[in-house]
Biopython code that builds the backbone (N, CA, C, O; Angstrom):
import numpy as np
from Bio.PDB.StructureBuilder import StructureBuilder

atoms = [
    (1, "UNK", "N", (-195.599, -219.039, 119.161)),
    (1, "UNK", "CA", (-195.060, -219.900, 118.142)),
    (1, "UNK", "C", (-194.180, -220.942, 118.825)),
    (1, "UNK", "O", (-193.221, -220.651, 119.540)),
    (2, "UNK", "N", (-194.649, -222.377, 118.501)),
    (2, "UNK", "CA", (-193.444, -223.302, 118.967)),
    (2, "UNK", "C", (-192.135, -223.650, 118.239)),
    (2, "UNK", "O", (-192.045, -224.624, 117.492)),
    (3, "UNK", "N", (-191.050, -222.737, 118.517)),
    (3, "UNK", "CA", (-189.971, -222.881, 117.739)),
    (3, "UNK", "C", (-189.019, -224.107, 117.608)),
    (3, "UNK", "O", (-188.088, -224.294, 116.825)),
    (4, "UNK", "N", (-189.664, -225.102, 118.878)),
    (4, "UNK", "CA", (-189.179, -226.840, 119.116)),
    (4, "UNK", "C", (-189.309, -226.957, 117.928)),
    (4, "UNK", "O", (-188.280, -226.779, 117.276)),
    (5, "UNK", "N", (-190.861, -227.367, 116.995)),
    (5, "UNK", "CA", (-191.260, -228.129, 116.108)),
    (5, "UNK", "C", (-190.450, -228.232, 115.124)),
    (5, "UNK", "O", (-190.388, -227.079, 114.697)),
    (6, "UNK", "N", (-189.663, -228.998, 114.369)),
    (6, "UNK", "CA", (-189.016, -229.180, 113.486)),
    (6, "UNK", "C", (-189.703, -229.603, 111.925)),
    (6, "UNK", "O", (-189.335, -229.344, 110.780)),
    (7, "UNK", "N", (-191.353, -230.694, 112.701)),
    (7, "UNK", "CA", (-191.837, -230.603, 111.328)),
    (7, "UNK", "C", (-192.368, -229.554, 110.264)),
    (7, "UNK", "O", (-192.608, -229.803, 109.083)),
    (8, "UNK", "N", (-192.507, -228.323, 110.911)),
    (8, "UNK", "CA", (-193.191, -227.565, 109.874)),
    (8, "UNK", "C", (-192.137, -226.922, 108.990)),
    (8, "UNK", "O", (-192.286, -226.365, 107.903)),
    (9, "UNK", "N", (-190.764, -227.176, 109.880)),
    (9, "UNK", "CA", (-189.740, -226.447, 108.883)),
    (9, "UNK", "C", (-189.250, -227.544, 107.568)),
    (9, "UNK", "O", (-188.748, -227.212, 106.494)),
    (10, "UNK", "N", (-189.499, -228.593, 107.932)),
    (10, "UNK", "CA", (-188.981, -230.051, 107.356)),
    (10, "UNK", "C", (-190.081, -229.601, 106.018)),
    (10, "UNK", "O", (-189.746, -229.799, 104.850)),
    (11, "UNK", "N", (-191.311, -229.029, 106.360)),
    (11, "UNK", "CA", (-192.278, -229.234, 105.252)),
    (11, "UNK", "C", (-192.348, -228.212, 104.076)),
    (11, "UNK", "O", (-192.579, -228.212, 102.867)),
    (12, "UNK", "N", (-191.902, -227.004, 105.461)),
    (12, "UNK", "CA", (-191.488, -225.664, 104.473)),
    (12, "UNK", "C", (-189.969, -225.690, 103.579)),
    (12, "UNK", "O", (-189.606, -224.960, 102.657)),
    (13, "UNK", "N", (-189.454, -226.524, 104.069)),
    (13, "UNK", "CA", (-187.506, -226.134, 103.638)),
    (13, "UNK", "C", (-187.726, -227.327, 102.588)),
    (13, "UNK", "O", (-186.622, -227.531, 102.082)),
    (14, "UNK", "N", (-188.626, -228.158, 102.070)),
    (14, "UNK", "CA", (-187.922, -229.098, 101.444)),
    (14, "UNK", "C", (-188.555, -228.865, 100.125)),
    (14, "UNK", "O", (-188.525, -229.869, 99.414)),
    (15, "UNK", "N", (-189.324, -227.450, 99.405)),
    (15, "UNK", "CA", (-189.829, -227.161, 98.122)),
    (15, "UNK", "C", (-189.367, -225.741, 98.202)),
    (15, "UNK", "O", (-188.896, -225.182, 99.193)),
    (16, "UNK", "N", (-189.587, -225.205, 96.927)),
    (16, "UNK", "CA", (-189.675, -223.999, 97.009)),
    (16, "UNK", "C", (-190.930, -223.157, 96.568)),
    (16, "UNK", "O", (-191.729, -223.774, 95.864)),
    (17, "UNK", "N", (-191.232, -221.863, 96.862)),
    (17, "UNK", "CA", (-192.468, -221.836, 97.102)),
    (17, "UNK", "C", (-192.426, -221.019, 95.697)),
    (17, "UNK", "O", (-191.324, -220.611, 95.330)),
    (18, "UNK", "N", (-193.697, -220.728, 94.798)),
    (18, "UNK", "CA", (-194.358, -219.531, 94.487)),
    (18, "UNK", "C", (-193.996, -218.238, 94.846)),
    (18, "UNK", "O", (-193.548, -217.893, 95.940)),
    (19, "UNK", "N", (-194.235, -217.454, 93.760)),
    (19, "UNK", "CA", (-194.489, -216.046, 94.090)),
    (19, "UNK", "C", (-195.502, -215.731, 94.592)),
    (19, "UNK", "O", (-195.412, -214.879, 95.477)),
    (20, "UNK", "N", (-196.729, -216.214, 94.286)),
    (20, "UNK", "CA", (-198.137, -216.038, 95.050)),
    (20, "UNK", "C", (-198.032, -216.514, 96.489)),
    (20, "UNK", "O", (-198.331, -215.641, 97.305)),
    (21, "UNK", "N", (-197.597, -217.960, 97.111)),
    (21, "UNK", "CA", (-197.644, -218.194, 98.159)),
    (21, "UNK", "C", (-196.824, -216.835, 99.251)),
    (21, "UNK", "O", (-197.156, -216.365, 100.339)),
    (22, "UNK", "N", (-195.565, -216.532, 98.251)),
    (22, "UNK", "CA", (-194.531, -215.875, 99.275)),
    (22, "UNK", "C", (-195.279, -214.257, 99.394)),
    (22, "UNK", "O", (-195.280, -213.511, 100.373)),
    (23, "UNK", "N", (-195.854, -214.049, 98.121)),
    (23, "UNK", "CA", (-196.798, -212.450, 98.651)),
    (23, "UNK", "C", (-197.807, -213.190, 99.760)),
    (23, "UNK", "O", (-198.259, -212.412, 100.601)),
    (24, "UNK", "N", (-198.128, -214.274, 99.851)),
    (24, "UNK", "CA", (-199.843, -214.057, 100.409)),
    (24, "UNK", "C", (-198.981, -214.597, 102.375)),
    (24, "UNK", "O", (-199.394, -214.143, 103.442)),
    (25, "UNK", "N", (-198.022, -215.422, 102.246)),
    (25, "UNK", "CA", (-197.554, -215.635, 103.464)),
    (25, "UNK", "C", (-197.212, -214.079, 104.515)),
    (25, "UNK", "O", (-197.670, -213.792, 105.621)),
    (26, "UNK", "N", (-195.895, -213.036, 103.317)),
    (26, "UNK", "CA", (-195.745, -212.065, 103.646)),
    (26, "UNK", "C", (-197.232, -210.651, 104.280)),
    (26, "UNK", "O", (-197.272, -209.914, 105.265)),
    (27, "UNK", "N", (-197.925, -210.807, 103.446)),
    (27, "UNK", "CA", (-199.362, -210.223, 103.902)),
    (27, "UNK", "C", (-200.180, -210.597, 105.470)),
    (27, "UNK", "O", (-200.967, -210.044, 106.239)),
    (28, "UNK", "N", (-199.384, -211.973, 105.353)),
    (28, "UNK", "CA", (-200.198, -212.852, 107.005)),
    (28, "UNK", "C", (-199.541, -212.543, 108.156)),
    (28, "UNK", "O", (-199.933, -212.383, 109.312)),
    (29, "UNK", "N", (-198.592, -212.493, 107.694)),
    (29, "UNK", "CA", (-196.996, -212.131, 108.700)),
    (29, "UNK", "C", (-197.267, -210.336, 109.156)),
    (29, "UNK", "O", (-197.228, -209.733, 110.228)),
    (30, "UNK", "N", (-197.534, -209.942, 107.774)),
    (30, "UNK", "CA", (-198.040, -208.084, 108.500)),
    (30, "UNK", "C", (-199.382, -208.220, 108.906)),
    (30, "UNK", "O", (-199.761, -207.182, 109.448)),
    (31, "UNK", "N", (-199.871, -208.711, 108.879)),
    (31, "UNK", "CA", (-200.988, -208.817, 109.520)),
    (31, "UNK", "C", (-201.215, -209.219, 110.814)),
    (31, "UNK", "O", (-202.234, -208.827, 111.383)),
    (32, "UNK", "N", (-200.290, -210.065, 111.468)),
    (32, "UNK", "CA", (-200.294, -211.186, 112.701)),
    (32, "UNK", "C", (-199.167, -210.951, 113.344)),
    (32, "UNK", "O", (-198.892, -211.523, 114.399)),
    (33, "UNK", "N", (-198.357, -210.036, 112.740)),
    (33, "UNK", "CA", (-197.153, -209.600, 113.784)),
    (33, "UNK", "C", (-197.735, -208.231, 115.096)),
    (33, "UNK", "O", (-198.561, -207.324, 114.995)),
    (34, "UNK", "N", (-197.043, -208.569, 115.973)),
    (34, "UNK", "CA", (-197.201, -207.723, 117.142)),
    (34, "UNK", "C", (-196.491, -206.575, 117.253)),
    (34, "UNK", "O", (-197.109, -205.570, 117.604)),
    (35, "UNK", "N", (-195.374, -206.504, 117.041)),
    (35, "UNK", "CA", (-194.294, -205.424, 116.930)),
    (35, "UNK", "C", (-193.529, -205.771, 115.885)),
    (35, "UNK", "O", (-193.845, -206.764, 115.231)),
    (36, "UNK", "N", (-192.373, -205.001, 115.542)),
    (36, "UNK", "CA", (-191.408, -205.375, 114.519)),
    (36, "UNK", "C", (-190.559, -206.755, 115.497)),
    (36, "UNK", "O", (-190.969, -207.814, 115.021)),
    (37, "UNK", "N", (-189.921, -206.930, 116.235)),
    (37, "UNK", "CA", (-189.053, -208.309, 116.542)),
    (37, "UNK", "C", (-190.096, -209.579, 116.411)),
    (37, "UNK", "O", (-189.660, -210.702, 116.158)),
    (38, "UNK", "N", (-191.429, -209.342, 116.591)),
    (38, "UNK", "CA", (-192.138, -210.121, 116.001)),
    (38, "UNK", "C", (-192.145, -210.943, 114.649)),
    (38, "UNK", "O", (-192.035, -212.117, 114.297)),
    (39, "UNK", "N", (-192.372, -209.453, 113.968)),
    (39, "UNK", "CA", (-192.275, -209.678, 112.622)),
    (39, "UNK", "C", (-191.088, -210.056, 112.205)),
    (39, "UNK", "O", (-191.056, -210.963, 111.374)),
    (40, "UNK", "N", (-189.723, -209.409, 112.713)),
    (40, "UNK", "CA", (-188.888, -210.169, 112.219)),
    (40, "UNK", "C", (-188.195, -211.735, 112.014)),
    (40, "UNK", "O", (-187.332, -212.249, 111.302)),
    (41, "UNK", "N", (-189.220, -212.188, 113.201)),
    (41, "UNK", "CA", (-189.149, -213.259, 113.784)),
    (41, "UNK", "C", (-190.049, -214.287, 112.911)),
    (41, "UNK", "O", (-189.819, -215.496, 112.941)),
    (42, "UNK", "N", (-190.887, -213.834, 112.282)),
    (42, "UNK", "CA", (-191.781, -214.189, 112.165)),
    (42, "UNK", "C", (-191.556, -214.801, 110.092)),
    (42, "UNK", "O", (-191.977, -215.791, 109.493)),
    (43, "UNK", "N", (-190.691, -213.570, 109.636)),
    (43, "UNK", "CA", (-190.463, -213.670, 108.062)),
    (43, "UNK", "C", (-189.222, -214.484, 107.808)),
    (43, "UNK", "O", (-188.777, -214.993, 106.779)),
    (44, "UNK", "N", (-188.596, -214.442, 109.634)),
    (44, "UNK", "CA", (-187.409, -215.126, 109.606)),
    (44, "UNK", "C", (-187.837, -216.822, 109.303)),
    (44, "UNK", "O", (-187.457, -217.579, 108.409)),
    (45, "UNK", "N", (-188.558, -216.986, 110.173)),
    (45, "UNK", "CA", (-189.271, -218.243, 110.519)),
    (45, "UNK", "C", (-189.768, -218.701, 108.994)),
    (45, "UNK", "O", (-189.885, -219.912, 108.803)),
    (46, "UNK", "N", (-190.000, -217.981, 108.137)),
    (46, "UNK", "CA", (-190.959, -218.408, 106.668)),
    (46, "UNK", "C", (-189.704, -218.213, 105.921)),
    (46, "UNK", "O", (-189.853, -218.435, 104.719)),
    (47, "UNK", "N", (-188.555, -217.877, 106.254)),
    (47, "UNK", "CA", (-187.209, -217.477, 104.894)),
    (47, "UNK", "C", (-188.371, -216.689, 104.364)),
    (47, "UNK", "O", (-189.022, -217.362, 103.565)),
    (48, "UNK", "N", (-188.921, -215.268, 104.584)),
    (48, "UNK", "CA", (-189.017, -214.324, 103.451)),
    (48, "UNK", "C", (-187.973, -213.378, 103.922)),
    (48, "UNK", "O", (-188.112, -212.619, 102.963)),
    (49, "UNK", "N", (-187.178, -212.893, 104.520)),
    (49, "UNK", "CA", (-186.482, -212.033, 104.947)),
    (49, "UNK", "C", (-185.247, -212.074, 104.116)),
    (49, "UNK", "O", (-184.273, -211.393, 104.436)),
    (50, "UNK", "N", (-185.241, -212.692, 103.268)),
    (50, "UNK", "CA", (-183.472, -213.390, 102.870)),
    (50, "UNK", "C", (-183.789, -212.314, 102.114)),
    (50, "UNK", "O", (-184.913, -211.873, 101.878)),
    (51, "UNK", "N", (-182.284, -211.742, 101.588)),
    (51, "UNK", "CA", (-181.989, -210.437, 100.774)),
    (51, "UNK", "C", (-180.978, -211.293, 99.214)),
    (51, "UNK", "O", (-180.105, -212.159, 99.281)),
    (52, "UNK", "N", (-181.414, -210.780, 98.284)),
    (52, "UNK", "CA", (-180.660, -211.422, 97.359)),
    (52, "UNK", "C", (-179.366, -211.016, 97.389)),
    (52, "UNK", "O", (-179.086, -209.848, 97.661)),
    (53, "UNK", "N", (-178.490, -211.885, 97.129)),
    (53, "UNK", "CA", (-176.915, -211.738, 96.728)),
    (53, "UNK", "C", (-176.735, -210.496, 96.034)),
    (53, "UNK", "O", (-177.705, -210.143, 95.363)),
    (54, "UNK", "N", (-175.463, -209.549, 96.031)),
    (54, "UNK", "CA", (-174.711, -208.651, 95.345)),
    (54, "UNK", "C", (-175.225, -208.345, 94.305)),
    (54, "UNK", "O", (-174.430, -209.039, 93.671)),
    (55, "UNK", "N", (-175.986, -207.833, 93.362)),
    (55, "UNK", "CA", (-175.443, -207.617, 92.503)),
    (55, "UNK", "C", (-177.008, -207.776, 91.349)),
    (55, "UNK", "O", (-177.320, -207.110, 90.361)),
    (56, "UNK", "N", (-177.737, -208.993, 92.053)),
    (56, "UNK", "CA", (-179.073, -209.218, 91.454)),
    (56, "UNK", "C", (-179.733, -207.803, 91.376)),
    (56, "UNK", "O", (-180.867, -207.675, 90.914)),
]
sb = StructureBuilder()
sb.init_structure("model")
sb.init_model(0)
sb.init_chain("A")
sb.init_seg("    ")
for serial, (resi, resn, name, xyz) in enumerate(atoms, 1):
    if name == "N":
        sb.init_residue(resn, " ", resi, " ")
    sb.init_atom(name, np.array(xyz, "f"), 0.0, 1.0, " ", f" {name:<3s}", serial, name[0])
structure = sb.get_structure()
């Protein structure tokens, strides 16, 4: 993964996604990860990893 690139985050960070996109991204990510620091790396990279606030 080239973590330089700034455009794909520019393209990902500036909408917000679906529930469908964020299951079908999360599915690609277990699928294409190598180990877990992978993966963590990897859901980090897509913001699926974020944990909701307190209380939700």
């Amino acid at each position: 993964m080239n973590v330089d690139r700034g455009s794909d985050r520019l393209v990902t960070a500036a909408r917000d996604n679906t529930r469908e996109q964020r299951v079908a991204a999360s599915r690609l990510v277990l699928k294409k990860a190598r180990n877990r620091d992978d993966l963590r790396l990897l859901l980090e990279a897509l913001g699926l990893n974020e944990k909701p606030p307190p209380g939700e």
